[in-house]
Structure formats: C-alpha cells, structure tokens
C-alpha angles and dihedrals in degrees: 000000000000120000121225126273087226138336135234137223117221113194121198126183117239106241093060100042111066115088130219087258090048099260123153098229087229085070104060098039104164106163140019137196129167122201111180111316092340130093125205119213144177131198105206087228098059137083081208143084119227116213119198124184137221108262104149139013090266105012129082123190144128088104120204134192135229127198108208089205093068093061104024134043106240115213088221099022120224086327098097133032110260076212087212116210110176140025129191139177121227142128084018091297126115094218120201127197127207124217082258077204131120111232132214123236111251119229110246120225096228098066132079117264097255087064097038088059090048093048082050096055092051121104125177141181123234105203089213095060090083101068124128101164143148134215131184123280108211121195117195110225101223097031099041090225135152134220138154118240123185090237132006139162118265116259092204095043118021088190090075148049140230125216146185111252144176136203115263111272114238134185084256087051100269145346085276093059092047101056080050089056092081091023104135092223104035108039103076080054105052095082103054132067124274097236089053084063081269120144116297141137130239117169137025125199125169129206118183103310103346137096121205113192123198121228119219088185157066100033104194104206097321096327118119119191138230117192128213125207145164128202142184135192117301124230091263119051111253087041130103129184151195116285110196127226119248087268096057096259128128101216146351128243123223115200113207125192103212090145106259099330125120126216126270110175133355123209133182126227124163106318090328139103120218113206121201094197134183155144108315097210131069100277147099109270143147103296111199149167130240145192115213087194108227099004104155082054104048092043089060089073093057134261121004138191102214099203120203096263091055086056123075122213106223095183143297125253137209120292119173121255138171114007089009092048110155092027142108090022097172110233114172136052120199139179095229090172152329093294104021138076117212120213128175122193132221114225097021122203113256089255097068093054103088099175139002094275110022123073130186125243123190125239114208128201118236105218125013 
C-alpha cells in the first residue's frame, strides 16, 4: 500500500454540514473535483453540492452550499437523497451523476429478528437516484471563483447560453435506463440493489463531448464496465437526451480487468483515463488506482476489452479492516494537480477526523 505523498484539511461550517438523518456531510464524502482553488463535493445523502476553497497549502475551507433544487428539477424534490456519485467539468458545465440503483433496507439491531429479516427482504427506489445532469459552471474573471448559475452566457461564445439540464425522466428513471432495459449485460442486473453486485454507478468523467460513467456493479466475472455516452438538448428546455452513435446505438460499453473490483470514480488526464476501484458489495477489500494508457484514443474505435496487462496499477490506498472494519471506503478520485492524484473517503476513521467539523483527505503522486 502506498502512503500519500501529503495530506489535506477540508474544512466545512457547521450549519451546512448535518443531514436530515443527522450525518456530518464529511462523513459521507462520495465525489471530488477540483476546478482552480475550489473543490466540489457530494455527500451520497444529500440533494446539495458542498464548495471549499483553497486557504492554505494544504488546507481548503470557506465552505459554501448549494441547494440542487435551485438549478435542476428533482423528480422527488428535496424529499430523497440524489446519492451523487460522481461529478465532471466539461463545455463550461460542472456535470453530476446519481447511483441510478434501487437499495435494500438494512436489519436494525434493536428489533426483534422477525422484523431484521423482513427489513432485509425490503427494496425500494429513490427518484432522485436517476439523475445525470449538468449546471453552469460560472468563473469570475478577476477572482478567479467559481460558482453554478441555472443559465449564463457563454464565455467562449457570447452568442449562446448555457444552461443547466437534465436527462429526460422515464418510467424506468430516465432514457438511459431504458436502452439498459434489453442490454445483454446489464438486464439480468437492473432489478436488483447495487450493494448485492446489482446495477449501480459509481464515477463520472467527461472529454470533449463525451460522458463516460463508471459502473460499481455489476462485476462479470472480474469485468467491470465503463459506459460512454453522448448527449445533446433535449425538445423542451431543462431536458437533455441520447444522442446515438453513427451505427444507431445509444452508448458503448468498455470492459476493464481490475481483478474483481468494480469501478468508483473515473477521472481524465491527458489521453489517459484514471480508475478509483474497489470491492462492489458491501465489504471491506483492496481499493486501488489505475491508469487505462490512451483511453480517450482507443475508445474512439469502438468497444474495447481493456485486459490486466493494458492497466496500470498505480498504486492501493488505505480501507478499513479488522476493528475498523466498515471505515475509511475511498470515494472519490480527484486531479488535484499536474503531478497528484486527490482522493476523499466515506466513513472515515476517527483519526481523520481533526475537528468536529474538518476531516483529512490524502493526495498521491503519480509517478514517483
């Protein structure tokens, strides 16, 4: 396991950071992206996005909230977590992806076992879930912020407009969901929840115009998946939709060998495609980085099955075992700068946790 080369304090204030279930949002980190001095992040039980800004070398802080509803139209409102699981840049829009998975209820201790094994045979549906979206993301010229805004001119083009979109909701949860439903791979998976090996994403990166979404689950026989997709504005503003390939089809599929692990977060650098991968069910497991050389180039030819000895293992990082069994599960994968990797961890162990209200993420070389 390699250690980090340094590690970061994020800093959150108090009367943003408390969930409706009572969660501190550092403990439920779940994506990172950092665009100039600012970091993006999500905690998976939140319909918000959480901004930090550069105070320090090694210190982030002056957080600021943002409310999704204010920018997207949620299917179930503020009512149900969007449990966002990835985040991207691209075409002057900050873009977020949802689970797009159905959970299972988990038994409580407390009750009696009658009631744990029927807990245990529950599995429900979050509306939000099924959210791949994009909002404006707005730079100021002399400060160098940024913000998100629902609609904006375009600073490349002051002709246009961008504005904040969504894909098209479907009975299914959206278009996306419905090309999966006869998908040869992913059908037999939709049905059941994403910490069974069930469908379920985890990571979002865009090149250009084009939107690659990691899959958690399901894991065939080692393979884990990476979707590519383009879309394009949909008939009624707000909306976005499918935009097929030149032979009819919606979206390509990647296959990846990283022995067992399935993906959680995807990020671009260069030509090449950066892979936070870990165990898709719900245990403790090697969580490691990878490099697929060339990426944005070889998916341009069409589907690819990336084999072990085309990856390379950058290096693992730390998951929690034995008494901490359960902690310190990394998230998020981050470009923090020209020569580091960022990543931020769910559940963190008590040690990272330097305040009430600050916890420390690690930053990795990547290449020594």
């Amino acid at each position: 396991m390699k250690s980090p080369a340094f590690t970061v304090q994020l800093h959150f204030e108090s009367e943003h950071s408390i969930t409706a279930t009572g969660k501190h949002v550092r403990d439920g980190l779940s994506a990172v992206l950092r665009t100039g001095d600012y970091l993006w992040m999500s905690c998976d039980e939140q319909t918000t996005l959480e901004r930090l800004k550069l105070t320090g070398d090694q210190t982030f802080g002056e957080h600021v909230h943002f409310d999704l509803s204010q920018y997207l139209d949620l299917p179930d409102g503020t009512n149900s977590e969007i449990d966002i699981e990835g985040l991207g840049e691209g075409g002057g829009y900050l873009w977020l992806v949802g689970s797009h998975s159905l959970k299972r209820k988990k038994p409580r201790k407390e009750d009696s076992v009658e009631k744990q094994i029927k807990r245990l045979a529950k599995v429900s549906s979050d509306p939000n879930r099924y959210l791949l979206a994009r909002i404006p993301l707005v730079q100021d010229p002399e400060t160098g912020e940024y913000t998100l805004a629902k609609k904006c001119t375009d600073p490349e083009d002051p002709s246009k407009k961008l504005r904040a979109a969504q894909l098209v909701g479907t009975k299914t949860g959206n278009q996306l969901m419905d090309a999966f439903q006869d998908d040869i791979h992913l059908k037999d998976f939709l049905p059941i929840p994403g910490k069974d090996n069930g469908f379920d994403i985890e990571g979002l990166a865009v090149h250009e115009d084009r939107i690659f979404v990691g899959l958690r689950g399901p894991v065939l026989r080692g393979w884990s998946m990476i979707v590519e997709l383009q879309l394009k504005d949909g008939e009624e503003k707000g909306t976005l939709q499918l935009k097929a390939n030149a032979d009819g089809s919606l979206y390509k599929k990647h296959f990846l060998h990283m022995v067992g692990k399935g993906v959680r977060e995807l990020r671009v650098k260069d030509n090449d495609l950066y892979i936070l991968a870990g165990p898709t069910m719900d245990l403790d497991g090697t969580i490691a980085v990878y490099r697929w050389p060339n990426a944005m180039v070889q998916s341009l030819e069409g589907e690819q099955m990336v084999h072990r000895k085309e990856l390379d293992h950058l290096f693992d990082v730390p998951h929690g075992s034995g008494s901490h069994s359960g902690l310190d599960k990394a998230e998020g994968l981050g470009i923090f700068d020209e020569e580091h990797l960022l990543v931020v961890f769910d559940s963190p162990k008590d040690e990272r946790k330097t305040d009430k209200n600050a916890v420390t993420a690690d930053v990795y070389r990547i290449k020594d």
